[in-house]
N, C-alpha and C positions, 0 to 999 in steps of 0.2 A: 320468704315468698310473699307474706303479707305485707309486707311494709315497701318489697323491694320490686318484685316482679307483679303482682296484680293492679298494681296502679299505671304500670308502666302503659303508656297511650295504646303504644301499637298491639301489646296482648292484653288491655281492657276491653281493646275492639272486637278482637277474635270473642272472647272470652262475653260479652255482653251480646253481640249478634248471632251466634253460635250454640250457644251451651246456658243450660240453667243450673247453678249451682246449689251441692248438696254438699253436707257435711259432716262429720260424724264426729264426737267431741268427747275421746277416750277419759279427759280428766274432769269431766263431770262428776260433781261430788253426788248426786242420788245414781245417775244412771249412768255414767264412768263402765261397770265394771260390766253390762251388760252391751254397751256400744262397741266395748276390748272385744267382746264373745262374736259381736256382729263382723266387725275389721278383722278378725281369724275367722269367721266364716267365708267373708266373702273376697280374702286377699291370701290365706293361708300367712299369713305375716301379721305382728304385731308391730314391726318397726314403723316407723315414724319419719319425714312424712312419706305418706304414698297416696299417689292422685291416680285415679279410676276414671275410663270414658265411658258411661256404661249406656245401652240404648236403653230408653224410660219404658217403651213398650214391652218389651222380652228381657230385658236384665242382661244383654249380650256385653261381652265388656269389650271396646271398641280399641283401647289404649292404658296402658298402665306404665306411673314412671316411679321408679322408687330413689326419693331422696329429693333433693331442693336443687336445684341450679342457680349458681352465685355468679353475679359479673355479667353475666352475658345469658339477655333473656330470649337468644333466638334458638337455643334447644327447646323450649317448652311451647314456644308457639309453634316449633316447629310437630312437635309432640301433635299437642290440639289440632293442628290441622292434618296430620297425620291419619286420628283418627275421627276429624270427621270426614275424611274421605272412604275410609273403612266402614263408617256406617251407613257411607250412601251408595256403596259398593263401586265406589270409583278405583 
């Protein structure tokens, strides 16, 4: 997703005019074991990856997709714009 889908033009657009990203980074060697604790709080899932739309003001989660999309990056934009329509209650 990093290499293949976030570069990609058309959902760097979505994704830079849209959304501010946040990240959580389970294999951190100090804080690893406590970001695991945060991703089971706040996904009930430990698997890997899963991306969150969540509103920054209430913590509402607007969108969740579990796993990577390979090939074809118009699932995931479609995702994101999915839910920022959810968030603006379109």
């Amino acid at each position: 997703m990093e290499e293949n889908v976030f570069p990609d033009p058309a959902v760097a657009e979505v994704l830079d005019s849209k959304f501010i990203e946040a990240r959580i980074h389970t294999d951190h060697e100090e804080q690893g074991e406590a970001n695991r604790a945060l991703q089971l709080e706040m996904t009930s899932s430990v698997a890997q990856p899963i991306y969150l739309l969540l509103d920054p003001m209430s913590g509402e989660v607007h969108g969740r997709l579990d796993g990577a999309t390979l090939g074809d990056n118009q699932p995931f934009i479609d995702f994101l714009e999915a839910g920022w329509a959810a968030a603006r209650g379109e």
